[in-house]
N, C-alpha and C positions, 0 to 999 in steps of 0.2 A: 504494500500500500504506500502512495507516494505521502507525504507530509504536504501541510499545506504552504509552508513556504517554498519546497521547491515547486509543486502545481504554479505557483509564479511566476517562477524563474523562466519556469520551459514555457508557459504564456508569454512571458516579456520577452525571451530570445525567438519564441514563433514569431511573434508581432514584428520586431525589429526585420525579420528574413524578408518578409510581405511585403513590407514598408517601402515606398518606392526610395532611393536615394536623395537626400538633402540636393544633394549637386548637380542632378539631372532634374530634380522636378522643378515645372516653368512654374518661377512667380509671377505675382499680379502686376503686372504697372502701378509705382505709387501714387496716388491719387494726386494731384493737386489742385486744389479749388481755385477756381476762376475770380476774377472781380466782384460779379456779383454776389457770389455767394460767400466772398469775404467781408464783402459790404454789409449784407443782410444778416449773415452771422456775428460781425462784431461792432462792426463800425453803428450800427443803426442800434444796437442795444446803447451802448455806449452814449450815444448820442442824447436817448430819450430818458436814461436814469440821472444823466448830468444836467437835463431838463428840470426834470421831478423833483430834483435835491434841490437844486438852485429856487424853484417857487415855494419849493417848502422850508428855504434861508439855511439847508442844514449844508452849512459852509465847512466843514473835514469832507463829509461825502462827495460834495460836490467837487473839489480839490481832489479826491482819489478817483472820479468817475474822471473829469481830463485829463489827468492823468493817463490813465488808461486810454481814451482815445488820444490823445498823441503818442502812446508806444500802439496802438492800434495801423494809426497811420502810418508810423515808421516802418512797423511791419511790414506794412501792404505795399509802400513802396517801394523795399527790399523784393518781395517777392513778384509785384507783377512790375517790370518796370516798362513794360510797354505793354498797352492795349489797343488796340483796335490802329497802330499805329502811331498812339496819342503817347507823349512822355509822360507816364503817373505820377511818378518824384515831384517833378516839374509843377504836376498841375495839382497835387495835393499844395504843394509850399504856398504855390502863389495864390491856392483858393483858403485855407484855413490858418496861412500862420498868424494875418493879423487879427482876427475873430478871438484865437485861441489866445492870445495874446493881451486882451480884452478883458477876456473872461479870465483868465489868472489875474489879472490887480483887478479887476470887480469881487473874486469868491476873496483876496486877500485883506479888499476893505471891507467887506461885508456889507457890501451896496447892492442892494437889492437891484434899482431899475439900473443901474450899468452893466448886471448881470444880463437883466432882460436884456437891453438893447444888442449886446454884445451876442446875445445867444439866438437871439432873430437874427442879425445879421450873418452868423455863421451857417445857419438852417439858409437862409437865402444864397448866402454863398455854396453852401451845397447843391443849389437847384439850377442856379447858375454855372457849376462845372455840369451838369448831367445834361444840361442843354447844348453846353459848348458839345460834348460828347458823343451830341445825336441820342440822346435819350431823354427827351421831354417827358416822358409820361411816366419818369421818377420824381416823384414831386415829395419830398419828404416838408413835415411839418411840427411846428411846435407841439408838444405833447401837452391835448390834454386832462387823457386817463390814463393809469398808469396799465401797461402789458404785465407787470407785474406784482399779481395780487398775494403773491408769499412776502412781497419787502415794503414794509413800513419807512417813506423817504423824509420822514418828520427827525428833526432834530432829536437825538436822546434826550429824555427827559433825566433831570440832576436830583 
């Protein structure tokens, strides 16, 4: 009668025999997501929870939400640096560094409407590269319900 650890062993050396080779078997192409779905996946969350902090004044959040889209950005312009023949680097810098730029000394004074101003203009300026882009019928906009009903964007209470 075998034991049950070797019953194992000879299972695990059967398997291994079957097993097609590591070095011959075809891998998959690794995936790389496109523009848009870099967009929609990071850039557009980012966008509308840096909204949401900002009208609800909670100024650390909203300071770590641009945060995150500007390493968002940086990202995306590392990885796609040419679309559709358009230079992405290019047209990120020149469409959101001075918005962005805005909105850091508005979340830094804790000025509400230089927030807003600064954060409509950045939404605009985003709708203005999609237009330059040949994509008008991305029209992104100021948020104003949250996508996210698990996260409470209210200042902690002390």
């Amino acid at each position: 009668m075998i034991s049950l650890s070797r019953s194992v062993l000879v299972f695990a050396a059967l398997l291994v025999s079957v097993a097609p080779d590591p070095g011959t078997a075809q891998q998959p192409a690794p995936y790389h997501p496109g523009l848009g779905e870099l967009m929609t996946a990071f850039v557009q969350p980012h966008h509308t929870k840096l909204g949401l902090a900002g009208n609800e004044r909670n100024w650390p959040y909203a300071a770590y939400e641009l945060g995150e889209l500007t390493e968002t950005f940086g990202d995306i312009a590392e990885l796609v640096p040419k679309h559709d023949n358009l230079p992405i680097p290019e047209m990120i810098a020149s469409t959101v560094k001075q918005p962005m730029a805005a909105l850091d000394a508005a979340i830094k004074a804790m000025d509400a409407a230089a927030f807003t101003k600064a954060y409509a203009d950045l939404t605009a300026l985003c709708n203005a590269c999609h237009q330059s882009a040949d994509h008008p019928m991305i029209v992104i906009q100021v948020p104003t319900v949250s996508a996210f009903p698990d996260q409470d964007f209210r200042p902690p209470q002390k």
